[in-house]
N, C-alpha and C positions, 0 to 999 in steps of 0.2 A: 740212216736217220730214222728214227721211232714215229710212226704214223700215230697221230692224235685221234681219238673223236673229239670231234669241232659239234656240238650239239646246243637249240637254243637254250636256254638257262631260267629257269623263273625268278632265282636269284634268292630262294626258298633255304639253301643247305649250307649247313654249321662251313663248310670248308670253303664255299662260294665267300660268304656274309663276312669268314676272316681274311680270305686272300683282298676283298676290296678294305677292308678294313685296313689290313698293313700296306694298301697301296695308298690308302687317301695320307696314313700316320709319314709314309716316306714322302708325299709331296709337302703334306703341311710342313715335314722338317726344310724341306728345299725351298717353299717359295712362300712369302708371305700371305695371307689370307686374299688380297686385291690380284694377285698374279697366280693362286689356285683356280685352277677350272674343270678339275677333276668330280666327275658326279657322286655323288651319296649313291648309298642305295637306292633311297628315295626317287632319285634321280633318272638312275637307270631302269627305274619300274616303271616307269612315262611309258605312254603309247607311243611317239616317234619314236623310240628310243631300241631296240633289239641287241639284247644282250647272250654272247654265246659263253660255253667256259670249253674247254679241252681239258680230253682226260687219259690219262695213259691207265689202262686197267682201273681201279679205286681211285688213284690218288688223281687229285686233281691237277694240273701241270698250269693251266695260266686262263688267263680270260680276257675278251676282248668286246667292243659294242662301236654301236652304230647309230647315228643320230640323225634322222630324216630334217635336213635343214630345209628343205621345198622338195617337188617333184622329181628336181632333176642334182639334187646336190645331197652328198651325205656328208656327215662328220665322225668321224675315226675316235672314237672315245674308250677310255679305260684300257688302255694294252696294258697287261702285267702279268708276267714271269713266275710261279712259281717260285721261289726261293731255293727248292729240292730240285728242277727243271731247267738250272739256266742251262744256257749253251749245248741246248741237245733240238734248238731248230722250231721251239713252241713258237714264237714269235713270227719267226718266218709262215710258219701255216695258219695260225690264225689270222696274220693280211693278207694271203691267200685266200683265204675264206671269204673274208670283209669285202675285199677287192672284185671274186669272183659275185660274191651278194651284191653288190651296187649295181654290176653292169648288168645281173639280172633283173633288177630293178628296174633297169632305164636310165640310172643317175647316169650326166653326163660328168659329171667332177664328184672329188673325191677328195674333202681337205681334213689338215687336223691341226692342231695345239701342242707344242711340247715344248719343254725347257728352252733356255738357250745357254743353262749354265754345263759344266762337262760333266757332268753325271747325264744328262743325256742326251751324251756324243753314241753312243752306240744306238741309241733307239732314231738319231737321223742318219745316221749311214744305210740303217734297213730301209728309213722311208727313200732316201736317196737311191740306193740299190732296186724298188721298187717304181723305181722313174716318177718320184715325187720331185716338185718344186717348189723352191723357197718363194711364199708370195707377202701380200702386206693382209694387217688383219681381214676377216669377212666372219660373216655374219651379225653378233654383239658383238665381236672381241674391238679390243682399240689395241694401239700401240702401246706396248708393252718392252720396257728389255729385258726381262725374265722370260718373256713366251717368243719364240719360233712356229711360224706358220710356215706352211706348207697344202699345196694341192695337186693334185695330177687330172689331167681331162681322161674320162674313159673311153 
């Protein structure tokens, strides 16, 4: 497996600004505007907010963020792939990253947001695989049957 640099991001570069760009275009295609929770750029340039990208040599391979919901709780924001990078293990290292960032933080939980339609069935088998639990909303989110929650205690 191709060892990434996992580095933080300012969220400044042409390859950054379009990989979140074709990831907000694929959720707005999947969930209606009430059931998107996917951040802007905007978004992710918040101070809670710490945004990393991975990179294999140049090319950028995917990007992932972190959302300080209090002292002791993060939220798992913007995971995306690459398009030239599937299936070569981005995903896997960048919640390695995330995962390993929180517990250095102190967070004791660890939750996130994702579909619940089968597009993505693959992005909770990882959280799954990463001793994630299916829970009910938290923080703003409400119930929703387009989003799947999930959290893991650190």
């Amino acid at each position: 497996m191709t060892a990434f640099e996992i580095k933080v991001d300012d969220l400044t570069g042409p390859e950054v600004t379009a990989l979140i760009l074709e990831h907000l275009k694929g959720m707005s295609e999947l969930s209606p505007p009430e059931s998107m929770h996917a951040l802007n750029i905007d978004g992710l340039k918040k101070p809670e907010v710490t945004f990393w990208s991975a990179w294999e040599g140049d090319q950028l391979a995917g990007c992932g963020a972190m959302k300080e919901l209090d002292a002791g709780h993060g939220e798992i924001k913007s995971m995306r792939t690459s398009s030239a990078h599937l299936r070569k293990g981005v995903a896997k290292q960048l919640l390695e990253h995330i995962v390993g960032e929180a517990k250095r933080r102190g967070y004791n939980r660890l939750s996130l947001e994702t579909g619940s339609m089968i597009e993505f069935e693959a992005a909770r088998k990882l959280y799954e695989r990463f001793g994630f639990q299916y829970c009910g909303p938290f923080s703003n989110y409400t119930e929703d049957p387009l989003s799947t929650f999930m959290t893991k205690e650190l």
